[in-house]
C-alpha positions as CSV (number, residue, x, y, z in Angstrom):
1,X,72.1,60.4,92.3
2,X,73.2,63.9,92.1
3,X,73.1,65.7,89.1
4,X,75.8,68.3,88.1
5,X,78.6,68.0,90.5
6,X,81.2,69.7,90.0
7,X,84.9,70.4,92.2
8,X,87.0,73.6,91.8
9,X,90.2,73.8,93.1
10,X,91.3,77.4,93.9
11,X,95.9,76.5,93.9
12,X,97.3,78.8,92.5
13,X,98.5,80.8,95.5
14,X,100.9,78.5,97.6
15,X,100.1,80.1,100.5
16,X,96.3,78.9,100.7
17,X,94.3,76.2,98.9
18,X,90.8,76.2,98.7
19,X,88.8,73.4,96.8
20,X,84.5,73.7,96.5
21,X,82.4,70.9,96.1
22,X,79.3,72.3,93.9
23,X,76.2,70.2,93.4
24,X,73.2,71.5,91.0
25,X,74.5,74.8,91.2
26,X,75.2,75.4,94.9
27,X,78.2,75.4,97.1
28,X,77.8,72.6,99.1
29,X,81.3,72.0,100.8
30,X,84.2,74.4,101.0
31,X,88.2,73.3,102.1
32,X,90.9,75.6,103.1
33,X,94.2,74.6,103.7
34,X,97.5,77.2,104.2
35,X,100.5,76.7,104.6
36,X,101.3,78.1,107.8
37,X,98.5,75.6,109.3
38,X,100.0,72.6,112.2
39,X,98.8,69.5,113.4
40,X,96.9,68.5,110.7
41,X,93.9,65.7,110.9
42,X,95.7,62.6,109.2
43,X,99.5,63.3,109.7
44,X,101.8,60.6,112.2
45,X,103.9,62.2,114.7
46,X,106.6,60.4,117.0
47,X,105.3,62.2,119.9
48,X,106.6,62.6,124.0
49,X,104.3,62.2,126.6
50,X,104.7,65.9,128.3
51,X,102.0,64.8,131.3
52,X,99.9,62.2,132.2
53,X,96.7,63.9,134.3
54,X,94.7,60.5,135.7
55,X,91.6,62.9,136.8
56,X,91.0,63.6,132.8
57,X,92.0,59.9,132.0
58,X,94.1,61.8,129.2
59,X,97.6,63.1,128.5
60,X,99.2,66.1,127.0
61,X,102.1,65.4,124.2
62,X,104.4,67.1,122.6
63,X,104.4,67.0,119.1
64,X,107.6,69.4,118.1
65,X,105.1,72.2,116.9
66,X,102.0,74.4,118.2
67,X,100.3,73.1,121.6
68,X,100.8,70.0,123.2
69,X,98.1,67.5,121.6
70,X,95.8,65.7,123.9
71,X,95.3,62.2,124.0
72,X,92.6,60.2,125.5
73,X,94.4,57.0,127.5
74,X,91.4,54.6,125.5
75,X,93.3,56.1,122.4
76,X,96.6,54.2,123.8
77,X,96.0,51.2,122.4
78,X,98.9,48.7,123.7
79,X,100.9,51.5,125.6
80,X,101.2,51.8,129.5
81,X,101.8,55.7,128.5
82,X,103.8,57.5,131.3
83,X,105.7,61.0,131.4
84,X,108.4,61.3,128.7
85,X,107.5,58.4,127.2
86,X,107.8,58.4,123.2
87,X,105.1,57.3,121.1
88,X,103.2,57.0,117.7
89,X,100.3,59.1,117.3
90,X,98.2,60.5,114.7
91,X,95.8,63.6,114.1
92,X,92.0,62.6,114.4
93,X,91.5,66.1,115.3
94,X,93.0,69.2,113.8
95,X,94.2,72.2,116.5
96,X,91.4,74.8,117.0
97,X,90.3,77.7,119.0
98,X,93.2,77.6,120.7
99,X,93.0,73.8,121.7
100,X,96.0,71.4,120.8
101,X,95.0,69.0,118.2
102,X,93.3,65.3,119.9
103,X,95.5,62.4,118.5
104,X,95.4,59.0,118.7
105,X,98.0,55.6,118.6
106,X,95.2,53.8,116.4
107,X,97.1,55.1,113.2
108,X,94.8,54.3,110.0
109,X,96.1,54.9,106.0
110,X,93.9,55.5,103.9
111,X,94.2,54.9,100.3
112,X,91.9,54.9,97.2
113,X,89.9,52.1,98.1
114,X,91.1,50.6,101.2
115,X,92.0,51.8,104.6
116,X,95.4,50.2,106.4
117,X,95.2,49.8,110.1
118,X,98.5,48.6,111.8
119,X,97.9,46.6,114.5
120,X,94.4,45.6,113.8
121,X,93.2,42.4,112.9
122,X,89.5,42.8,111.3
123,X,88.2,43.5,108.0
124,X,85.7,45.7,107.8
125,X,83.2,47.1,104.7
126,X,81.9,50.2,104.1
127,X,78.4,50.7,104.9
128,X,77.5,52.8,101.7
129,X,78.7,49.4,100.1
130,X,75.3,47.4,98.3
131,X,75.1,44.4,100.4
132,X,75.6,42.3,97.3
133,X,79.2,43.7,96.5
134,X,79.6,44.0,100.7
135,X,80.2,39.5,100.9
136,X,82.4,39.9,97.5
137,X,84.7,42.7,99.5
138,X,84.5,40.8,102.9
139,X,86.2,37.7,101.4
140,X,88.3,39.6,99.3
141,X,89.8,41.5,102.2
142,X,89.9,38.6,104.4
143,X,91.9,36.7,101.9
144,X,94.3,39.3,101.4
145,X,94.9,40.7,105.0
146,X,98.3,40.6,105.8
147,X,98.8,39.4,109.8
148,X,99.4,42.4,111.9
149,X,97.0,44.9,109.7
150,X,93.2,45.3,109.5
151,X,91.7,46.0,106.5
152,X,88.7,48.2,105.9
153,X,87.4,48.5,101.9
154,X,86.1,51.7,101.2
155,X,83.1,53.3,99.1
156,X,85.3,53.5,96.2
157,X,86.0,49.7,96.0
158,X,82.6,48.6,94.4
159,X,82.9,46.6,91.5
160,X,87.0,47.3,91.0
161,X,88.9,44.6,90.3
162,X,91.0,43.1,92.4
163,X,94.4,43.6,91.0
164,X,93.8,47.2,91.6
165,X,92.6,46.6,95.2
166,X,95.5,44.8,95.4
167,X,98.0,47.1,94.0
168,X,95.9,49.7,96.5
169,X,96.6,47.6,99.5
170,X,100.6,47.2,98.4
171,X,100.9,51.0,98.1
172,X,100.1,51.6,101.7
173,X,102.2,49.0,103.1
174,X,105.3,50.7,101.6
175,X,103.7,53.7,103.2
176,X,103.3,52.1,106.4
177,X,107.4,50.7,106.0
178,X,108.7,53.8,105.6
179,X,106.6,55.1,108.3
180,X,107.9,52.8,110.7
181,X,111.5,53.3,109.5
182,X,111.4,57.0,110.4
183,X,110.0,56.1,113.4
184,X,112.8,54.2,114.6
185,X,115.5,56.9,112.7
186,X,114.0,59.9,114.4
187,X,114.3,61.6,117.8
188,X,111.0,62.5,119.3
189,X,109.2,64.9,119.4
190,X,109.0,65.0,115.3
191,X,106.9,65.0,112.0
192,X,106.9,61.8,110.5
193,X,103.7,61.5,108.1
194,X,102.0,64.2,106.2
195,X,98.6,63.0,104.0
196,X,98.4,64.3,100.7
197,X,97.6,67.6,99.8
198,X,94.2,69.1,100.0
199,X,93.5,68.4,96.6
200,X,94.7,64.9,96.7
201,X,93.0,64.0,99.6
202,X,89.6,65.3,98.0
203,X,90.2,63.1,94.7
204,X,91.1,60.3,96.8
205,X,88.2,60.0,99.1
206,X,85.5,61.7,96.6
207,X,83.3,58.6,94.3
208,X,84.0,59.9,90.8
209,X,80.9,58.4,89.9
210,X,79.4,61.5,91.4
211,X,81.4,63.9,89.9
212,X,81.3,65.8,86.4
213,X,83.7,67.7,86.4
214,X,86.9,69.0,88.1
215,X,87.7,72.9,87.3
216,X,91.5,73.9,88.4
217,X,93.5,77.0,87.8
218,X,97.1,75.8,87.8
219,X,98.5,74.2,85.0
220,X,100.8,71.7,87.8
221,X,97.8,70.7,89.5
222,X,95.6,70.2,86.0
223,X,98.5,67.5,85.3
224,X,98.1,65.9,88.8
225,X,94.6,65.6,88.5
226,X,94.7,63.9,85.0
227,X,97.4,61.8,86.1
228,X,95.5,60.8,89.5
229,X,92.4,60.0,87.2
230,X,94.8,57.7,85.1
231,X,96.1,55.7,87.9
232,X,92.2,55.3,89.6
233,X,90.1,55.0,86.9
234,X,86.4,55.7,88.1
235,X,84.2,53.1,87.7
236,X,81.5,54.8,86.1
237,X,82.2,58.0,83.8
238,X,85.7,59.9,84.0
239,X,84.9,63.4,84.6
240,X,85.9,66.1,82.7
241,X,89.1,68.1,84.1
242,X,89.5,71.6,82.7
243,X,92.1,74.5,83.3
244,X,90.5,77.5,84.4
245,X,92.3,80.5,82.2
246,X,92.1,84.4,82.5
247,X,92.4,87.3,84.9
248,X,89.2,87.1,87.1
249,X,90.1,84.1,89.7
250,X,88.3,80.9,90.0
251,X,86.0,81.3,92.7
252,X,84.8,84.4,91.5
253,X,84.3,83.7,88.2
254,X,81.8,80.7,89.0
255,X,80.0,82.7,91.9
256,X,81.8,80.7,94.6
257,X,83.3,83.3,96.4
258,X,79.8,85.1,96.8
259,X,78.5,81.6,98.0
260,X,81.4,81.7,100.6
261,X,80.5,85.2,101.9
262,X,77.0,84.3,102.3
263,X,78.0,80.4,104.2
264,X,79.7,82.9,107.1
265,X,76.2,84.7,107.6
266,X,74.0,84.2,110.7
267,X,70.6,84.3,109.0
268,X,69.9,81.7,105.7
269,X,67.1,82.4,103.5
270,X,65.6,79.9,102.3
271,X,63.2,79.9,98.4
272,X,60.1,80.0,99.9
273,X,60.7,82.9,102.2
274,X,61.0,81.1,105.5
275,X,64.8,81.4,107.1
276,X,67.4,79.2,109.9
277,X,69.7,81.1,112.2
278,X,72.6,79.9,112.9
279,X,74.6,80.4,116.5
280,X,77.3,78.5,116.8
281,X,78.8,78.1,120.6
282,X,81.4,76.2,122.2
283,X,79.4,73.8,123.6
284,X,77.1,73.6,120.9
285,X,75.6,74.7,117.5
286,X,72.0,75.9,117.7
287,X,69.9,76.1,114.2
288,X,66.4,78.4,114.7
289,X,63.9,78.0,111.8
290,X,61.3,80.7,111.2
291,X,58.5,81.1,108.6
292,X,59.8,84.6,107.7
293,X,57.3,85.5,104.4
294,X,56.4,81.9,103.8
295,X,52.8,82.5,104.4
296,X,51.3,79.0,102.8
297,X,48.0,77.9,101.2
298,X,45.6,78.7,104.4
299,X,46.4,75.4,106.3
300,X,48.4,75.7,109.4
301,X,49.7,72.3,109.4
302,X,50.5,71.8,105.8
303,X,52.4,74.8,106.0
304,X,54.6,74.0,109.3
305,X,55.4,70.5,107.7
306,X,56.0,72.5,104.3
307,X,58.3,74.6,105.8
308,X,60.1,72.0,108.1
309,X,61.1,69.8,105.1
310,X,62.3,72.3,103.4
311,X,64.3,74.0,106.4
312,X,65.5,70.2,107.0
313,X,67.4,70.3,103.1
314,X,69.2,73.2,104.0
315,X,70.3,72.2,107.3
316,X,71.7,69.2,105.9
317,X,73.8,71.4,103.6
318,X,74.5,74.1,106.0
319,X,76.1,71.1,108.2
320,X,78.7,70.1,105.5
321,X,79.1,73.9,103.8
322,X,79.8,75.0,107.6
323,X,81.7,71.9,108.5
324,X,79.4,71.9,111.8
325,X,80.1,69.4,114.3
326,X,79.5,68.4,117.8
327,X,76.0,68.6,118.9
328,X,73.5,70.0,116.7
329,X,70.2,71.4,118.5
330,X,67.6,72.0,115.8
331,X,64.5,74.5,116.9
332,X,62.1,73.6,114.1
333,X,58.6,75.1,114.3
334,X,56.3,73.2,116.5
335,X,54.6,70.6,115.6
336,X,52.1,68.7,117.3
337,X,51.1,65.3,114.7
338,X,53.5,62.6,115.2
339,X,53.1,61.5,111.8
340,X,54.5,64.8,110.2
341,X,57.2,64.3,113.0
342,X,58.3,61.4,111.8
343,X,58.2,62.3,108.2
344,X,60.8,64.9,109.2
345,X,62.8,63.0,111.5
346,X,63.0,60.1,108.0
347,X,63.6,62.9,106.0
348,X,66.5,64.6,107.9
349,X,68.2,61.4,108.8
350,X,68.1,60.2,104.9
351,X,69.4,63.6,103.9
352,X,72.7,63.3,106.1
353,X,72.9,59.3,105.7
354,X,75.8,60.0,102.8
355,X,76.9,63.1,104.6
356,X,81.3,62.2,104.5
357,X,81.2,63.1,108.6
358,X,78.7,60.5,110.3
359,X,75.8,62.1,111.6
360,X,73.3,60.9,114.2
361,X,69.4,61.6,114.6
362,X,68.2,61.1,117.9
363,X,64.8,62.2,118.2
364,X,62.2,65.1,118.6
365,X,62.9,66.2,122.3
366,X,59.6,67.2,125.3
367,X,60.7,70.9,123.9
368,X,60.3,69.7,120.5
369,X,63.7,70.2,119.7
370,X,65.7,67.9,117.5
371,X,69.4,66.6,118.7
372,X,72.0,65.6,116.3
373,X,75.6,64.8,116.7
374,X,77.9,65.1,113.2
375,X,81.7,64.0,113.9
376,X,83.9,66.7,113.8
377,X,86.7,66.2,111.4
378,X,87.6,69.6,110.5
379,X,88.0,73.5,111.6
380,X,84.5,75.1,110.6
381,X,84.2,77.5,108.3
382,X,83.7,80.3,110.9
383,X,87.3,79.9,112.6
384,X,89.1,79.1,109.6
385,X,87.9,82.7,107.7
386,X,87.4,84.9,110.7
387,X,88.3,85.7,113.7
388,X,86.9,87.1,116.9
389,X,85.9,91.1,116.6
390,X,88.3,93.6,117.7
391,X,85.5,95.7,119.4
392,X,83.1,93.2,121.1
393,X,85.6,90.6,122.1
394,X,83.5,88.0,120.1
395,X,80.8,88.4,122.2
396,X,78.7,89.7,119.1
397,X,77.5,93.0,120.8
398,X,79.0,95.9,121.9
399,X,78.0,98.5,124.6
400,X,75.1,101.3,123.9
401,X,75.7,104.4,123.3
402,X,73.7,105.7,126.1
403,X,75.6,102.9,128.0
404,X,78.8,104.7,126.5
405,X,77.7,108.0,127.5
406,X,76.8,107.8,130.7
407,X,80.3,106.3,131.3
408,X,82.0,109.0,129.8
409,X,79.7,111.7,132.1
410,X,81.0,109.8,135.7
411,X,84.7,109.9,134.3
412,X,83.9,113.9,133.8
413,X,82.5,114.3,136.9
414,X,85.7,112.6,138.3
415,X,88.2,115.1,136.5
416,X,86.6,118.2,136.6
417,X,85.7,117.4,140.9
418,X,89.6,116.5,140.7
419,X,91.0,119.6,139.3
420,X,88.3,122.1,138.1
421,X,89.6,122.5,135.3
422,X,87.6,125.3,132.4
423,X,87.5,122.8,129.6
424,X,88.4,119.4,128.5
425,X,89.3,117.8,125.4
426,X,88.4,114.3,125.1
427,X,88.7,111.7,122.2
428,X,86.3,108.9,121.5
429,X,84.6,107.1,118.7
430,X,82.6,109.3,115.8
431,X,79.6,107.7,116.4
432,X,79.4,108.1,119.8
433,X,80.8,111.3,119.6
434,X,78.4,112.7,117.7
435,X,75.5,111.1,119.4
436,X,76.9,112.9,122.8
437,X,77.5,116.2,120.8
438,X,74.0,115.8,119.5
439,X,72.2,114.7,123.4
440,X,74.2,115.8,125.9
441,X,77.1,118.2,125.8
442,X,75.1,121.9,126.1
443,X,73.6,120.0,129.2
444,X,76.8,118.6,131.1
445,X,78.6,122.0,130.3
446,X,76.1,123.7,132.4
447,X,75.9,121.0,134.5
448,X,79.7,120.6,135.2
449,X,80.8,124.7,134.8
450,X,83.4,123.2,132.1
451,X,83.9,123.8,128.3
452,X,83.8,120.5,126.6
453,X,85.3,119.5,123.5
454,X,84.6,115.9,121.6
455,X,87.1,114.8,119.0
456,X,86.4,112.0,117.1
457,X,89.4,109.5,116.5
458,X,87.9,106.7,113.4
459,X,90.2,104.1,114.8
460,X,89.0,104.2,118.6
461,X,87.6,101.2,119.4
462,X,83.7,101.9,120.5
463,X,83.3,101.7,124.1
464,X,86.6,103.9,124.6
465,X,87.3,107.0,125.5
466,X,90.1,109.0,126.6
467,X,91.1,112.6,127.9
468,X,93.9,114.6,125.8
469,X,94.0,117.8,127.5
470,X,92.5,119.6,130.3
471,X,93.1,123.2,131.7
472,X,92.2,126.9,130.8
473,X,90.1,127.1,127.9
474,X,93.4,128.9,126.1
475,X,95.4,126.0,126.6
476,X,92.7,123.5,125.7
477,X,91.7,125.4,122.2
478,X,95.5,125.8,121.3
479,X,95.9,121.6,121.4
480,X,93.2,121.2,119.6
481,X,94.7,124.0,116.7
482,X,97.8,121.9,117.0
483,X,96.1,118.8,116.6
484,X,94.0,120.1,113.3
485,X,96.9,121.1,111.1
486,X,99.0,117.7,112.4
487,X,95.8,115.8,111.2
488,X,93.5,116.2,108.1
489,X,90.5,116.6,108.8
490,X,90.1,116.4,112.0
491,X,86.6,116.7,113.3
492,X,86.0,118.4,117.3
493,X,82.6,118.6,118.5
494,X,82.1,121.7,120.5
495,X,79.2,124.1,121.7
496,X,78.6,127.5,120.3
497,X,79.8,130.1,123.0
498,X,77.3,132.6,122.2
């Protein structure tokens, strides 16, 4: 059981949401959602098949909005789906990176404490359910199945009565009904379905049991929240629900937004001194663990396995904080008894065994790598707060300055063999700039029989450069007194004549 668990919900601005799951102190799971965000995981679109490409065994649809979704045919269930032909999908998988979002025709509702499936016909029990309350739900849902729906009975549904299941499962078949009514009102391609909002969806699907408090700072969504709380009593202890007041916000009164800063880091630290990196990729995330300062009590092994355990915590909470999914390659240091192997392996998999997005364990690799998958339900993190750099394309590095420099020297040689022109003016990035000022430019004006005049523009990108003015030294000097009194400041790297 955790202790101290705590939800804040950041609503007051309409344009974003933000909601922070914090357990014993720590940011554990962040959510964003704005307003400007499409094809959202849970909503139902009447959707038109744009293409059918048998290679993929997929198609591309058009939703009304953003990119074309893609859908997997085995996702069709019933539906011979052909060009142009309309049909009922939902979001499993929100639009990212510039991909459409992946929808399915297996629509699901959830609710409170049950799960609707149209079209399905088994009953199904989740497996976080004690197996003496799992027989007591099976029979229940089984009895109360209505014929053309499966039924699957969530966490949340242990030891509720079942009036309330009942009145649970009649909500989402007048959901379901006026689903299918717009369906057959509306002209594809079109929105028919939107889930709750963000902080719905978190109160629905979180076990109150867990929770002590929820901490909000709007006075609308404090009344939602209470009112929620009235209409799903938790089985356990209600937990308190309190209006965050005064000028500093939310997050950064309760340290959350530091939290947040440090979650979009490469490098973790972890209490005993030992660290993870984190590399994310498109084909996969990759987790390093090092023993940094942890230098441990004078044996090797109890220190790896030390070390391991603890690295194996915070990897656990790095894969929900993050919202990591995909495969998961973990690099932990080496080590060679099987026993302590398996003590991690046990440990790691009972860590992420109530994780909300399933995750798998497979095994200690010939590399001694360990390979996870964790579904992905969500955008990361990473691409929902930033965004690839300006300057190194996302690659993460950008060129030397040497690298720059020599550069910059060929495209001289090119202009003053071109023209021979007495001196140049040329505008590039301070830093490099000054490091050419500072290793080169007494040597290339000999070199080259040209004056040569640097001038740093702040808002260059790095790597480029470019020439402003070439010609008689006269003519060079007077743009760059023209350019000093039209800009403040203005900062020109040049040799003394003498």
């Amino acid at each position: 059981m955790i202790c101290d668990r705590k939800i804040f919900a950041n609503v007051i601005d309409p344009e974003e949401t933000r909601v922070a799951i914090v357990e014993g102190g720590r940011l554990n799971e962040i959510f964003v959602e704005r307003m400007w965000d499409r094809q959202r995981s849970g909503e139902i679109y009447k959707a038109r098949v744009d293409s059918v490409i048998p290679g993929m065994n997929a198609a591309f649809l058009n939703l009304g909005e953003g990119r074309n979704a893609f859908l997997y045919l085995e996702d069709a269930r019933g539906s011979e789906v052909r060009q142009n032909l309309d049909l009922l999908v939902q979001v499993t998988k929100t639009a990212r990176k510039g991909k459409g979002a992946r929808v399915t025709t297996r629509i699901s509702l959830p609710g409170r404490f049950m799960v609707l499936v149209p079209g399905g016909h088994e009953t199904g029990v989740s497996r976080r359910v004690s197996e003496e309350q799992r027989e007591r739900l099976r029979g229940f849902a089984r009895a109360i199945r209505p014929d053309g729906f499966g039924i699957i009975v969530r966490t949340a549904a242990e030891g509720v009565d079942k009036d309330i299941l009942e009145e649970d499962l009649e909500n989402l078949l007048q959901i379901w009904d006026g689903v299918s009514r717009m369906a057959r009102e509306q002209d594809a391609p079109c929105l028919i379905y939107q889930d709750l909002g963000l902080v719905g969806r978190i109160l629905r699907d979180e076990p109150f049991g867990a929770v002590d408090e929820i901490i909000v700072d709007s006075e609308e969504e404090y009344r939602n929240v209470l009112a929620f709380l009235e209409r799903f009593p938790p089985n356990g202890s209600s937990p308190e629900v309190n209006l965050h007041r005064g000028n500093i916000p939310i997050f950064e009164f309760y340290g959350i937004e530091k939290d947040l800063e440090l979650a979009l880091e490469r490098k973790v630290w972890l209490g005993s001194g030992a660290y993870l990196v984190i590399d994310q990729t498109e084909a996969l995330t990759v987790i390093d663990v090092n023993t940094g300062k942890f230098t441990g009590d004078g044996d090797p092994r109890s220190t790896i396995l030390r070390t391991n355990l603890e690295s194996a915590r915070e990897v656990a909470r790095q894969l929900r904080l993050r919202a990591l999914g995909g495969i998961v390659v973990v690099d932990f240091i080496d080590m060679e008894d099987e026993e302590d192997q398996r003590e991690l392996l046990d440990t790691l998999r009972e860590l992420l065994r109530n994780d909300r997005s399933r995750a798998r364990v497979f095994g200690v690799t010939h590399l001694g790598l360990v390979e996870l998958t964790r579904k992905r339900a969500r955008s990361d993190i990473r691409a929902s707060f930033t965004r690839g750099c300006p300057f190194c394309g996302g690659t993460g590095v950008v060129p030397r300055e040497e690298s720059i420099a020599m550069s910059l020297k060929r495209f001289i040689r090119k202009v003053v063999l071109s023209g021979r022109p007495e001196a140049l003016l040329i505008e590039l990035h301070p830093t490099v700039a000054s490091f050419v000022a500072e290793s080169f430019l007494p040597l290339w004006e000999e070199e080259f029989g040209a004056r040569l005049f640097l001038r740093q523009v702040p808002d260059s990108s790095w790597e480029k450069y470019r020439l402003e003015a070439q010609g008689s030294l006269e003519q060079v000097e007077h743009r760059i007194d023209l350019l000093e009194k039209r800009v403040a400041g203005s900062v020109v790297h040049r040799t003394d004549p003498s």
